[in-house]
Biopython code that builds the backbone (N, CA, C, O; Angstrom):
import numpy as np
from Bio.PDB.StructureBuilder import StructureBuilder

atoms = [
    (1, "UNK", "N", (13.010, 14.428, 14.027)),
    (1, "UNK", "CA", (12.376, 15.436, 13.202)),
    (1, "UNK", "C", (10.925, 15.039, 12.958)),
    (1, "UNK", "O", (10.633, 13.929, 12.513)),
    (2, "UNK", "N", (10.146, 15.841, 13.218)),
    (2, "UNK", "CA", (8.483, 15.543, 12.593)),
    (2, "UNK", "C", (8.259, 15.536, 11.544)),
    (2, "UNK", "O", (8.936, 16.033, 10.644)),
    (3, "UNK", "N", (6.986, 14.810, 11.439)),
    (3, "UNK", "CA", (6.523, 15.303, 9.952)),
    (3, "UNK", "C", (5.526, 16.476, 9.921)),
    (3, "UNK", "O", (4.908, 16.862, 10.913)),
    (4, "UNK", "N", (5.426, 17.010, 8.680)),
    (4, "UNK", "CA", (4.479, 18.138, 8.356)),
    (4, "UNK", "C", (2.793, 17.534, 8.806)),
    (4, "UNK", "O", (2.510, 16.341, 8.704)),
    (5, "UNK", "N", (2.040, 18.326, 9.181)),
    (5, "UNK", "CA", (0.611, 17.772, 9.940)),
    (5, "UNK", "C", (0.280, 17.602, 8.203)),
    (5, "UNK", "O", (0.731, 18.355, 7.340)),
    (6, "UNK", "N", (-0.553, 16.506, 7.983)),
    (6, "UNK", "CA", (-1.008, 16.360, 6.869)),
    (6, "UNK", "C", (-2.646, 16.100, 6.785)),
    (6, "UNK", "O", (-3.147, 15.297, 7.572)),
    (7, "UNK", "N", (-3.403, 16.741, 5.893)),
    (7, "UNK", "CA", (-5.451, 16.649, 6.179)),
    (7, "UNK", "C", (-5.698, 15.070, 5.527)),
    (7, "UNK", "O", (-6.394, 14.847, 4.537)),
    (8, "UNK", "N", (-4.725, 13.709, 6.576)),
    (8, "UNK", "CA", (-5.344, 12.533, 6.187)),
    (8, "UNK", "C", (-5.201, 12.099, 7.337)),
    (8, "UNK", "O", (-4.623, 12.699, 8.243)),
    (9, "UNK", "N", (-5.889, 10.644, 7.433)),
    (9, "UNK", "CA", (-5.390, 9.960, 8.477)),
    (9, "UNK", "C", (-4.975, 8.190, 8.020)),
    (9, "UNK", "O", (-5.643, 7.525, 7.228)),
    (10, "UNK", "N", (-3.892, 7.765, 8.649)),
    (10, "UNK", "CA", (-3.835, 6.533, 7.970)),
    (10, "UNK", "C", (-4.710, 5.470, 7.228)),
    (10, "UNK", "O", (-4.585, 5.031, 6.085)),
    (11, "UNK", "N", (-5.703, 5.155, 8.270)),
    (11, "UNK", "CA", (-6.521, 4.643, 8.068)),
    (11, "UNK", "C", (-7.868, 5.111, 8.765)),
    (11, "UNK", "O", (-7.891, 5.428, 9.954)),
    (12, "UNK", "N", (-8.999, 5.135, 7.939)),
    (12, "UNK", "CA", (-10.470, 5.189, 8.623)),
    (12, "UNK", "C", (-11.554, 3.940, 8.769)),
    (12, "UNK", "O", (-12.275, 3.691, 7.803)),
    (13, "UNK", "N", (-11.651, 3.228, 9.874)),
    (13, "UNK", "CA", (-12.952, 2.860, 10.104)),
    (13, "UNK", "C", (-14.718, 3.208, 10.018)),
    (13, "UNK", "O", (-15.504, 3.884, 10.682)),
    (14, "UNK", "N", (-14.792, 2.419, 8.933)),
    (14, "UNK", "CA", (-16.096, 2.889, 9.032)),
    (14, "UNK", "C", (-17.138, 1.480, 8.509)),
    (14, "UNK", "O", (-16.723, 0.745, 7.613)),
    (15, "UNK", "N", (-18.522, 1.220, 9.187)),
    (15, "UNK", "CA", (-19.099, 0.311, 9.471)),
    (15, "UNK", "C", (-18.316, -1.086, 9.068)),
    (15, "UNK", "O", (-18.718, -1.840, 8.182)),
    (16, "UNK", "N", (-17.233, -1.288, 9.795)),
    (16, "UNK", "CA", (-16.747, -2.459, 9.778)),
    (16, "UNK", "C", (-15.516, -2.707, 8.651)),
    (16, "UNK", "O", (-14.933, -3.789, 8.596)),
    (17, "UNK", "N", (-15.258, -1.817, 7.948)),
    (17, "UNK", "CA", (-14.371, -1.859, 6.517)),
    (17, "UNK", "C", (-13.330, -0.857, 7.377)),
    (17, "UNK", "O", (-13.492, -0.010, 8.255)),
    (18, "UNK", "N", (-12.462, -1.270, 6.832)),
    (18, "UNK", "CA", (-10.912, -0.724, 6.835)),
    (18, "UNK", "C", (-10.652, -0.412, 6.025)),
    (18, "UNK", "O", (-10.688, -1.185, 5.068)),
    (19, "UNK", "N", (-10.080, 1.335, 5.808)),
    (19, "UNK", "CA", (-9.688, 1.882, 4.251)),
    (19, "UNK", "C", (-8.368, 2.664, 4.597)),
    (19, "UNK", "O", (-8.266, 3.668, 5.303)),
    (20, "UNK", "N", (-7.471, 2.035, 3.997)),
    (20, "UNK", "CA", (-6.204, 2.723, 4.267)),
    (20, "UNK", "C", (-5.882, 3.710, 3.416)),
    (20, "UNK", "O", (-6.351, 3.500, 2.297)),
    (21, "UNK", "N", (-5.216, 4.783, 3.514)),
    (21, "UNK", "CA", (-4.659, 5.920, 2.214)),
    (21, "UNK", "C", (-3.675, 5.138, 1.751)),
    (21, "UNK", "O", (-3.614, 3.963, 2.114)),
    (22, "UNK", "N", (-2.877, 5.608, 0.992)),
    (22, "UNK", "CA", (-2.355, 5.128, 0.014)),
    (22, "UNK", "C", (-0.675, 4.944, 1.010)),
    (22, "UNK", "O", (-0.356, 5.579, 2.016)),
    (23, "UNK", "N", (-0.111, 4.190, 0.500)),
    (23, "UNK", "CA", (1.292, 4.048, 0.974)),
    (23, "UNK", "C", (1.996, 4.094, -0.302)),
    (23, "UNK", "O", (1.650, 3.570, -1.362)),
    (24, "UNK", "N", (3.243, 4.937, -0.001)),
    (24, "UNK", "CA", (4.526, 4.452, -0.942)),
    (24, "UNK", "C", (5.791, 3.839, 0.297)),
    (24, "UNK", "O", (5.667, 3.754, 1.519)),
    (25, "UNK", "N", (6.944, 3.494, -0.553)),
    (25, "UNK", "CA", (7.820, 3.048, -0.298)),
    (25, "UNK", "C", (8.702, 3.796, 1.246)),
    (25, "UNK", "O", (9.882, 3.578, 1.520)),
    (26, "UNK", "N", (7.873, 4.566, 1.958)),
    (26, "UNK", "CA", (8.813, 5.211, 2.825)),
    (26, "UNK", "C", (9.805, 4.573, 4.189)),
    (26, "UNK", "O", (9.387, 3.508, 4.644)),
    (27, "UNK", "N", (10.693, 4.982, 4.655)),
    (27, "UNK", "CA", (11.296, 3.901, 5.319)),
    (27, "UNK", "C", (10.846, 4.543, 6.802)),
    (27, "UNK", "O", (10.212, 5.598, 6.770)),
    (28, "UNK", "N", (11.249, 3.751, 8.498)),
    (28, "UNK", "CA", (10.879, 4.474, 9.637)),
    (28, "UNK", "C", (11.195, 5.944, 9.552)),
    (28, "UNK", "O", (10.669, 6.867, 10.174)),
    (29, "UNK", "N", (12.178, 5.975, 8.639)),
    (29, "UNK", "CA", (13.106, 7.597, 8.892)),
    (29, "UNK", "C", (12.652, 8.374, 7.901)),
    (29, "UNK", "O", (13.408, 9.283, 7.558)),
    (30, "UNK", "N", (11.125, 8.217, 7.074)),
    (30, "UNK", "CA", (11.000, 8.820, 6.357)),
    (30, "UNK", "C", (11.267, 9.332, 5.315)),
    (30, "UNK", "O", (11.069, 10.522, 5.068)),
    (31, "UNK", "N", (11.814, 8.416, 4.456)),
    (31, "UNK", "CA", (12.746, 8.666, 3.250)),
    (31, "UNK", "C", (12.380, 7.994, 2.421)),
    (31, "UNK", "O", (11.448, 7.465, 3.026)),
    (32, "UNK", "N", (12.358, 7.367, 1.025)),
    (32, "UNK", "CA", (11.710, 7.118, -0.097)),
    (32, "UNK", "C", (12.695, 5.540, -0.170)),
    (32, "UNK", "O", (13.681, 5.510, -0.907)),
    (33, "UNK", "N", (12.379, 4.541, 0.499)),
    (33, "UNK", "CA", (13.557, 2.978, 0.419)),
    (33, "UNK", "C", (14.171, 2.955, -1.196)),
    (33, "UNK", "O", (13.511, 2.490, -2.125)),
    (34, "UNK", "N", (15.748, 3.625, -1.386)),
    (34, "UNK", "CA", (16.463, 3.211, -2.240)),
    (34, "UNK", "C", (16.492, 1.802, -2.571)),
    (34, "UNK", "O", (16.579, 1.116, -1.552)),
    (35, "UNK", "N", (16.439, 0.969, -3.911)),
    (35, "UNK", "CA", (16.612, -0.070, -4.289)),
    (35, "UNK", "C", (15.895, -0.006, -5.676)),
    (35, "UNK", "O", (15.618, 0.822, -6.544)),
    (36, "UNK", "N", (15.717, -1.622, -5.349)),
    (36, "UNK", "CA", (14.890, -2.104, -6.556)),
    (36, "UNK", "C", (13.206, -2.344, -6.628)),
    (36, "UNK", "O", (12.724, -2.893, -5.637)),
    (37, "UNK", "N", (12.502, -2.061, -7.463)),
    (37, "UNK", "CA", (11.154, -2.102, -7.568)),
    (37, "UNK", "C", (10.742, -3.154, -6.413)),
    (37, "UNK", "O", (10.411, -2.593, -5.368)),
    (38, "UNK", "N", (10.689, -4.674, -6.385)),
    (38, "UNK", "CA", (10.642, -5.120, -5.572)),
    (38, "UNK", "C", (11.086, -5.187, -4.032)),
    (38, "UNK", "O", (10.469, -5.707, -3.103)),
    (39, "UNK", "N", (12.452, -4.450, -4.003)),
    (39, "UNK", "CA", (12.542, -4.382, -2.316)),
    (39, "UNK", "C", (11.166, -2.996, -2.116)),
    (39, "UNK", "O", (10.175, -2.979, -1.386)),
    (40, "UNK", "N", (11.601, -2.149, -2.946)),
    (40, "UNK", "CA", (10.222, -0.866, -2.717)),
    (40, "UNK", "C", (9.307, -1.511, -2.705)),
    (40, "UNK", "O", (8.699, -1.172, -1.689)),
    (41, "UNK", "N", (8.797, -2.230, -3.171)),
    (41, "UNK", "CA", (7.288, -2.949, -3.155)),
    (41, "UNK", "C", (6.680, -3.738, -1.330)),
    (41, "UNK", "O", (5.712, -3.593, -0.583)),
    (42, "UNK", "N", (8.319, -4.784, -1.355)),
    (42, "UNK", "CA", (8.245, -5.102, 0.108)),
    (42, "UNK", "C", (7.953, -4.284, 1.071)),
    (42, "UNK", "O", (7.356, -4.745, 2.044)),
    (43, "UNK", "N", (8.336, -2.744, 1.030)),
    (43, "UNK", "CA", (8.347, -1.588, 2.134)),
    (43, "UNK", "C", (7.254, -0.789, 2.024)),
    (43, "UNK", "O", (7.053, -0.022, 2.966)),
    (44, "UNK", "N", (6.247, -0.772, 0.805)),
    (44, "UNK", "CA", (4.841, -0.501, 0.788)),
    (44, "UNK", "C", (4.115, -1.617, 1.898)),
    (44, "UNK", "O", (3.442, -1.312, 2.883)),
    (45, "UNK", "N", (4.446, -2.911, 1.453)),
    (45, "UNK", "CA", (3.355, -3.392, 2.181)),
    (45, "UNK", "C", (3.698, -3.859, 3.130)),
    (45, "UNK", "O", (2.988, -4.777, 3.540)),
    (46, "UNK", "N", (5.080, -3.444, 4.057)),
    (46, "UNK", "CA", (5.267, -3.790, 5.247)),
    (46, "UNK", "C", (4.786, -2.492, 5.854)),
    (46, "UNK", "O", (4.336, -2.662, 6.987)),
    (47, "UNK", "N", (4.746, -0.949, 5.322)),
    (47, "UNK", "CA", (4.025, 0.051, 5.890)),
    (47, "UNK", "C", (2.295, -0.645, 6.047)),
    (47, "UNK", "O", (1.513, -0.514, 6.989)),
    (48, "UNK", "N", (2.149, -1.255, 4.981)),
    (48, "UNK", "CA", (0.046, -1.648, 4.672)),
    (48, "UNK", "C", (-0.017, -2.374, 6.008)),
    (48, "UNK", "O", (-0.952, -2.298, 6.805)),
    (49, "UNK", "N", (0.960, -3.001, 6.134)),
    (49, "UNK", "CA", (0.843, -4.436, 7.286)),
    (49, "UNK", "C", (1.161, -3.592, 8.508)),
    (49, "UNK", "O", (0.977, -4.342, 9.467)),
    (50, "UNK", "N", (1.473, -2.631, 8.860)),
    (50, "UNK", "CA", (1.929, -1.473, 10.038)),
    (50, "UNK", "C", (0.325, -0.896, 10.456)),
    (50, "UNK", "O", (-0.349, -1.033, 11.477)),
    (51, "UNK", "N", (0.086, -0.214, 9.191)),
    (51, "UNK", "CA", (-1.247, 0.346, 9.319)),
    (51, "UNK", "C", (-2.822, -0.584, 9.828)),
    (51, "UNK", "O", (-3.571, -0.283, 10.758)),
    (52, "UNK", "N", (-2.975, -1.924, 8.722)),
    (52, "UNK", "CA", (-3.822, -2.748, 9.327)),
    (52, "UNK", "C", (-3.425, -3.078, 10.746)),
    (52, "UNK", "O", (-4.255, -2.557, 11.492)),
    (53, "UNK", "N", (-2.820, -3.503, 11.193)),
    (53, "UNK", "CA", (-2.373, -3.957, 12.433)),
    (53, "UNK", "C", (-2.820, -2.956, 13.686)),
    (53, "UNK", "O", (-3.238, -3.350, 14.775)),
    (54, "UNK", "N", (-2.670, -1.828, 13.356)),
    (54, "UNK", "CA", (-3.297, -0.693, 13.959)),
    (54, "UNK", "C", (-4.792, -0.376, 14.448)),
    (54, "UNK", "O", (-5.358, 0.064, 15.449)),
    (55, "UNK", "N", (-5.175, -0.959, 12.883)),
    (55, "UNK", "CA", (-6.549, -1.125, 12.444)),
    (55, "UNK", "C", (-7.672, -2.376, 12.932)),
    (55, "UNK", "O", (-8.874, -2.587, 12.773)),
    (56, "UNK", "N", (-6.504, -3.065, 13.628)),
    (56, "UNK", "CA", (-7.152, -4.422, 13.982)),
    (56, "UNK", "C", (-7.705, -5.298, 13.157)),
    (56, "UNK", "O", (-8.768, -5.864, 13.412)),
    (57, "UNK", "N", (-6.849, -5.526, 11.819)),
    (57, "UNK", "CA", (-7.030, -6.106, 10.840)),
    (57, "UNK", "C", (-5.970, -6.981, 10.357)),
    (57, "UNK", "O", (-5.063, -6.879, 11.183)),
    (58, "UNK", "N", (-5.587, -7.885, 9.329)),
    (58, "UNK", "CA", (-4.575, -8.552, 8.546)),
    (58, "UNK", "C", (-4.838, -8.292, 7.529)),
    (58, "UNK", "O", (-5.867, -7.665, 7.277)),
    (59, "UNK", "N", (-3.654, -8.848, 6.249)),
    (59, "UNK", "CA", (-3.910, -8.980, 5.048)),
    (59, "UNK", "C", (-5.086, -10.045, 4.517)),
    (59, "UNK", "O", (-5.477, -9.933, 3.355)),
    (60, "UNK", "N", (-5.597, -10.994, 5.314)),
    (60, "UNK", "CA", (-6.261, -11.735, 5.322)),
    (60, "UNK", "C", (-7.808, -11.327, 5.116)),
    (60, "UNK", "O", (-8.625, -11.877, 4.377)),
    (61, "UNK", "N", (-7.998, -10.179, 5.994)),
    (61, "UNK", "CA", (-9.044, -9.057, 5.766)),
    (61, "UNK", "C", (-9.546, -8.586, 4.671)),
    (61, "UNK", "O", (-10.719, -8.515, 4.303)),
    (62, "UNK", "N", (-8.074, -8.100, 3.911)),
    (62, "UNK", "CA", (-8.333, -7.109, 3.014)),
    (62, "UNK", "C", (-9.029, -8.046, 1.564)),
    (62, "UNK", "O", (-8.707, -9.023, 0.888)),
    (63, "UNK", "N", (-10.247, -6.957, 1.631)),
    (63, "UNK", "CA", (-10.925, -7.225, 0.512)),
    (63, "UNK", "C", (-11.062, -6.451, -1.419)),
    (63, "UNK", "O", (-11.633, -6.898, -2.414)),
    (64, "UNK", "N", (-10.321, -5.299, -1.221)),
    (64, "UNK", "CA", (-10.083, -4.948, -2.666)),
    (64, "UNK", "C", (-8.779, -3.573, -2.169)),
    (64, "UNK", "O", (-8.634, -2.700, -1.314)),
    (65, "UNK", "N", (-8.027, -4.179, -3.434)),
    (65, "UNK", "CA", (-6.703, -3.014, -3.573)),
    (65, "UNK", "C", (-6.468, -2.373, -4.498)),
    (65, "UNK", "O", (-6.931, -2.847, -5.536)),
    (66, "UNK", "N", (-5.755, -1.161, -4.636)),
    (66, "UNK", "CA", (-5.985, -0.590, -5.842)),
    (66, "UNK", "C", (-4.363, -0.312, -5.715)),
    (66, "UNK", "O", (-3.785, -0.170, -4.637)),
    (67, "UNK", "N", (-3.735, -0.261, -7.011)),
    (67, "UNK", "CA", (-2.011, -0.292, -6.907)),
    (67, "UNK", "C", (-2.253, 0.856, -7.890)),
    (67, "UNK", "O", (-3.109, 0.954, -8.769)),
    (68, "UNK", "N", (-1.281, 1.703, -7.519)),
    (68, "UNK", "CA", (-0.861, 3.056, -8.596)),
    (68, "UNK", "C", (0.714, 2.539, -9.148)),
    (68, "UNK", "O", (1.480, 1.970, -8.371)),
    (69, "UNK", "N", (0.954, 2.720, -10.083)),
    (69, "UNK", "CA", (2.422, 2.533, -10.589)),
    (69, "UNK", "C", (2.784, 3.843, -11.548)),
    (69, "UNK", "O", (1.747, 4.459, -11.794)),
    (70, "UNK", "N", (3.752, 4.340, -12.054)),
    (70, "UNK", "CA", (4.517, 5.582, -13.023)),
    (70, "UNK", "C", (4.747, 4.392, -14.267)),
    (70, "UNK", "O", (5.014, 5.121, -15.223)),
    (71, "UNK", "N", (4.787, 3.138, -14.726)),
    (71, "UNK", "CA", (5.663, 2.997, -15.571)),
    (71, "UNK", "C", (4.969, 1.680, -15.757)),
    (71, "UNK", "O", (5.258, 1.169, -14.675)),
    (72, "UNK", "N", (4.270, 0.802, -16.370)),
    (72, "UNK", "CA", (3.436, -0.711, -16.689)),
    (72, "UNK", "C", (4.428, -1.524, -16.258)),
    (72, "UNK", "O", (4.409, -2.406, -15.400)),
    (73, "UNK", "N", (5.596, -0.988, -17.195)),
    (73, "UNK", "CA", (6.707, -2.250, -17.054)),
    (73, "UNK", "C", (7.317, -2.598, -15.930)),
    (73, "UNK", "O", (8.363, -3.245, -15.897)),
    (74, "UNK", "N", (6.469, -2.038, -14.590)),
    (74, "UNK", "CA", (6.877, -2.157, -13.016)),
    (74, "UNK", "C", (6.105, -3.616, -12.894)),
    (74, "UNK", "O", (6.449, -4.384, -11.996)),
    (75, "UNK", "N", (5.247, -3.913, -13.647)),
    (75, "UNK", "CA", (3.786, -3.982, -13.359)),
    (75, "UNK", "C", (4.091, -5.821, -12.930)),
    (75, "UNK", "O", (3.371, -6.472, -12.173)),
    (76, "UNK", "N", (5.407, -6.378, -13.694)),
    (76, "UNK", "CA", (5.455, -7.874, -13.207)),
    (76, "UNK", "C", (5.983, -8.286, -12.053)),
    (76, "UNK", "O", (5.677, -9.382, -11.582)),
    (77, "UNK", "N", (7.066, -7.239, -11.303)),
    (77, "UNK", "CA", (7.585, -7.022, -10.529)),
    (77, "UNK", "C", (7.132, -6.828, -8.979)),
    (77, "UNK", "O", (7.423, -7.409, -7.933)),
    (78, "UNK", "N", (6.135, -5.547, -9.382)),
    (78, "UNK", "CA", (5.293, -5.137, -7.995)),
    (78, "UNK", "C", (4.050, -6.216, -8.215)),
    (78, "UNK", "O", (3.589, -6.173, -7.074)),
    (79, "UNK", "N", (3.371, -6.968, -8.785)),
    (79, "UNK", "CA", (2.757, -8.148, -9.035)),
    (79, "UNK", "C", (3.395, -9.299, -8.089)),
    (79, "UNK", "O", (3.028, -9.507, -6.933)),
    (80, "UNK", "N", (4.210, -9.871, -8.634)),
    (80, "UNK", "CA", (5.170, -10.625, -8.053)),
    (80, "UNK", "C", (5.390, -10.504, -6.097)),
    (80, "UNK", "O", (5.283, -11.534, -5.431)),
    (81, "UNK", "N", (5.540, -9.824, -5.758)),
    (81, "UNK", "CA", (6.028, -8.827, -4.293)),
    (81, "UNK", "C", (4.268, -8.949, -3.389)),
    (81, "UNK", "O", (3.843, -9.255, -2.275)),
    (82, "UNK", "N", (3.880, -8.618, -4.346)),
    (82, "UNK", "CA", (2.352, -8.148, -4.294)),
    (82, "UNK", "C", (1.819, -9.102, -3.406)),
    (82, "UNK", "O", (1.522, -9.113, -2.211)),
    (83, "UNK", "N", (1.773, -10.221, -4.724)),
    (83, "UNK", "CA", (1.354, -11.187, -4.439)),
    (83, "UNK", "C", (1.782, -12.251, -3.381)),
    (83, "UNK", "O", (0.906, -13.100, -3.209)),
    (84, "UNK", "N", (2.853, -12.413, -2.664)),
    (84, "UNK", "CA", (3.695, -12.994, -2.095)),
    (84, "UNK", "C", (2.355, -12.635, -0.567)),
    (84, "UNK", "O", (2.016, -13.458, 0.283)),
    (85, "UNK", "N", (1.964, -11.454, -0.669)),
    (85, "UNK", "CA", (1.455, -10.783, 0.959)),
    (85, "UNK", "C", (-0.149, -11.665, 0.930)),
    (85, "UNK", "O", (-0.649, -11.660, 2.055)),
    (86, "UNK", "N", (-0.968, -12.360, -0.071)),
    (86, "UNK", "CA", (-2.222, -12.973, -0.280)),
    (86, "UNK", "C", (-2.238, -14.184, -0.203)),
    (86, "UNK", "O", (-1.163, -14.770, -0.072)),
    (87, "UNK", "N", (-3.418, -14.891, -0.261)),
    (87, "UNK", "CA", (-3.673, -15.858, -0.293)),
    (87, "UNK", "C", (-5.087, -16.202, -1.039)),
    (87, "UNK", "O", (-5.731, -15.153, -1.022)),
    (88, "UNK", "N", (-5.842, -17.229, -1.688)),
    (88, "UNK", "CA", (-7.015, -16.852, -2.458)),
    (88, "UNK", "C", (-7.647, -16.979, -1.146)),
    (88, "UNK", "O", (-7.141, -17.078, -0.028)),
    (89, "UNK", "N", (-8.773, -16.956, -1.500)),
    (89, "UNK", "CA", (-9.477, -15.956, -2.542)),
    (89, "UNK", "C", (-8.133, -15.021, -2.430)),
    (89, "UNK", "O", (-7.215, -15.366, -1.686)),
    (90, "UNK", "N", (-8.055, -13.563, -3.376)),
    (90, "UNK", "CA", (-7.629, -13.303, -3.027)),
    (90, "UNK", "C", (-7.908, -12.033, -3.406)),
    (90, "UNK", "O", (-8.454, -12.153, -4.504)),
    (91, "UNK", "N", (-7.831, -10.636, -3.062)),
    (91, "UNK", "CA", (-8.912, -9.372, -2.817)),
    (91, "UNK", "C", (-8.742, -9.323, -4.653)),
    (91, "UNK", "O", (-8.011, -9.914, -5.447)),
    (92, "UNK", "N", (-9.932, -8.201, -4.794)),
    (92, "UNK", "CA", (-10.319, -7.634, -5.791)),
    (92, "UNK", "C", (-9.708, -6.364, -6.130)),
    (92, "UNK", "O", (-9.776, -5.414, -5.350)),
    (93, "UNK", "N", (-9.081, -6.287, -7.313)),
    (93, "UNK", "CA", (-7.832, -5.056, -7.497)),
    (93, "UNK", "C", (-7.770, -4.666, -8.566)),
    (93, "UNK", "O", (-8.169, -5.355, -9.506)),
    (94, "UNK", "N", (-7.052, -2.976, -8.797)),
    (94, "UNK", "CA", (-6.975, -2.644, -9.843)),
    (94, "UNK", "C", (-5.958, -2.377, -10.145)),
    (94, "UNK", "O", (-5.934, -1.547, -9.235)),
    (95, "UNK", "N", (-4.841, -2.250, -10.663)),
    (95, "UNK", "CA", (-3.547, -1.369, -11.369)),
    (95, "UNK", "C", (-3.832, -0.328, -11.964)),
    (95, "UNK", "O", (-4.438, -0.604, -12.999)),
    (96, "UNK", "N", (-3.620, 1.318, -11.746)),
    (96, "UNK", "CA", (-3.900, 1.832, -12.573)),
    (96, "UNK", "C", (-2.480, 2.770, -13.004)),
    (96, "UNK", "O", (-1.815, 3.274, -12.099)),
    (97, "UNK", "N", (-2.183, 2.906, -14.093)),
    (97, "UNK", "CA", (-1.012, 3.593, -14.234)),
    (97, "UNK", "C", (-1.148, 5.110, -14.511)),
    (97, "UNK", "O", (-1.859, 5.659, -15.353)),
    (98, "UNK", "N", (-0.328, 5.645, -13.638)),
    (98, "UNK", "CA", (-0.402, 7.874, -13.160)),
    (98, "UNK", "C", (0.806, 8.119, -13.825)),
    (98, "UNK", "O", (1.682, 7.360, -14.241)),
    (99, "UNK", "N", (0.690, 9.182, -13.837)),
    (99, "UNK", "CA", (1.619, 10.281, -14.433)),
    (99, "UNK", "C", (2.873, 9.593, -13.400)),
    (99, "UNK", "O", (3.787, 8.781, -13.539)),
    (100, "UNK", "N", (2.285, 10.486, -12.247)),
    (100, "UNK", "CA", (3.579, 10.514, -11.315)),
    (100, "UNK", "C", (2.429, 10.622, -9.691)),
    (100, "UNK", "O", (1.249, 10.944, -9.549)),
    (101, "UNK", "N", (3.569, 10.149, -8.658)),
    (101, "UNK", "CA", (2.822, 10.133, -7.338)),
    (101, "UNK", "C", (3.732, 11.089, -6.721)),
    (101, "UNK", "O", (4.618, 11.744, -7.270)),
    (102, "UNK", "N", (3.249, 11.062, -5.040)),
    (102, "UNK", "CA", (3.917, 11.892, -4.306)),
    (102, "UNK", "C", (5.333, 11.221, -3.707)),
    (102, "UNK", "O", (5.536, 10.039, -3.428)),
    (103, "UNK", "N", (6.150, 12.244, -3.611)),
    (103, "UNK", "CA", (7.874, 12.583, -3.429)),
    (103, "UNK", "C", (8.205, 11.688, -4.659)),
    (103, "UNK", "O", (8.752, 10.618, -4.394)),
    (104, "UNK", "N", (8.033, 11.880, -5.545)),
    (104, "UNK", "CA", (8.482, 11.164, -7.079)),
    (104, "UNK", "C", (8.665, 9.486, -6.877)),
    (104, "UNK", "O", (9.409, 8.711, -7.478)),
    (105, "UNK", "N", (7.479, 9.186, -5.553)),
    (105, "UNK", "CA", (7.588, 7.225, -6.086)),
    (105, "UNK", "C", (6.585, 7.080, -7.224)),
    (105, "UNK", "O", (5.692, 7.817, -7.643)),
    (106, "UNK", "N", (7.134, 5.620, -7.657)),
    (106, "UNK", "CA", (7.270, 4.753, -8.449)),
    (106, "UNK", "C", (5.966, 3.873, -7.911)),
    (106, "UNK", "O", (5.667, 3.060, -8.786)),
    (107, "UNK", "N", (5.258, 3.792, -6.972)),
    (107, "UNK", "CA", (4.444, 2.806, -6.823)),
    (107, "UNK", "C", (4.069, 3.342, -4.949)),
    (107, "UNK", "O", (4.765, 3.566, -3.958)),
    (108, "UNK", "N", (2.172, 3.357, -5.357)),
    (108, "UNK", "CA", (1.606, 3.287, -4.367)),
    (108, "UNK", "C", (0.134, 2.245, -4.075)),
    (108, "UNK", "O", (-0.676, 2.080, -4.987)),
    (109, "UNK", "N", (-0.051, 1.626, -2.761)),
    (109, "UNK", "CA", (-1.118, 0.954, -2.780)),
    (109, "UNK", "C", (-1.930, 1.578, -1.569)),
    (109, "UNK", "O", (-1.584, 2.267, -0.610)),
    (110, "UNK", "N", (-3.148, 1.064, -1.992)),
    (110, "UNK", "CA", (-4.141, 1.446, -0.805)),
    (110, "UNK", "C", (-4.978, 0.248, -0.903)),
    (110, "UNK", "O", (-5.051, -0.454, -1.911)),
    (111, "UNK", "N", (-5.708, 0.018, 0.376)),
    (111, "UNK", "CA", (-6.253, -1.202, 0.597)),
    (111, "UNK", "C", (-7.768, -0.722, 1.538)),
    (111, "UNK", "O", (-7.892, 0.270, 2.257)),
    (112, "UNK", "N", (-8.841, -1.836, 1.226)),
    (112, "UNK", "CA", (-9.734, -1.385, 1.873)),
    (112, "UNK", "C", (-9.798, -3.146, 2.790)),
    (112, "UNK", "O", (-9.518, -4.091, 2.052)),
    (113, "UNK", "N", (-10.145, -3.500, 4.280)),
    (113, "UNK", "CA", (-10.604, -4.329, 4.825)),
    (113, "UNK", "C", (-11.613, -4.366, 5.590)),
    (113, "UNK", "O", (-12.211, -3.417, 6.096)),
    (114, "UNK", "N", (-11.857, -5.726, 5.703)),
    (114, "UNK", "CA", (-13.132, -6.161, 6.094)),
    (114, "UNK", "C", (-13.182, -6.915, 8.072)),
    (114, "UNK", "O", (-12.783, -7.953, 8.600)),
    (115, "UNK", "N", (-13.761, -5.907, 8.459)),
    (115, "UNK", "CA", (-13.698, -6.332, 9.811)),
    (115, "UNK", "C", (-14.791, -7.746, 10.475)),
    (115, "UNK", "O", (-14.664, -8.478, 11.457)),
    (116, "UNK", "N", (-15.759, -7.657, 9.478)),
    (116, "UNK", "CA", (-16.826, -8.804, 10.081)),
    (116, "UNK", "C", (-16.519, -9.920, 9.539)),
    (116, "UNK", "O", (-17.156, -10.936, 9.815)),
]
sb = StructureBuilder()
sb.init_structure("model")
sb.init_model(0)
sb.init_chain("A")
sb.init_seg("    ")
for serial, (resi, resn, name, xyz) in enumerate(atoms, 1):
    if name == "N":
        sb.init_residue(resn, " ", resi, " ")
    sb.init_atom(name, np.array(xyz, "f"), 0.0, 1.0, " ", f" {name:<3s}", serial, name[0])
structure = sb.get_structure()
């Protein structure tokens, strides 16, 4: 089954930076990964790590992230998960907490990297 054509593209190159859209928790089959905050967290950034890779980049690259969450009290959890994918230095980030994201997740990240 396809997906609907959507007006983004995973990621855009531009003078040397890598900027990914946002990922949630979706699985190959397109579905929202049932579990716990942390396995969802793992399946965001094994999609981030899909996309850089594409991008001709690593996590190693990435220089600032911005995490969306529905709920703070996610916030030690997807931290935790988060953090497991870095190393220091380690990028410059924000948490910001939304209403709500798209197909009703719980947590999205987007990442920008550095190609030079």
């Amino acid at each position: 089954m396809g997906h609907p054509k959507l007006p983004f593209s995973p990621s855009v190159t531009k003078d040397n930076f890598v900027f990914t859209s946002g990922q949630v928790y979706l699985t190959p089959e397109g579905k929202l990964l049932e579990g716990s905050i942390k396995e969802q967290t793992h399946q965001v950034m094994k999609n981030l790590k899909g996309v850089l890779e594409k991008a001709g980049v690593t996590f190693a690259d990435v220089v600032k992230t911005t995490i969306y969450v529905t709920d703070m009290s996610l916030y030690g959890d997807v931290n935790e998960i988060y953090g497991s994918y870095f190393s220091e230095p380690y990028p410059a980030r924000e948490t910001v907490c939304v209403k709500e994201l798209p197909m009703g997740a719980k947590i999205e990240i987007s990442l920008i990297a550095s190609k030079g």
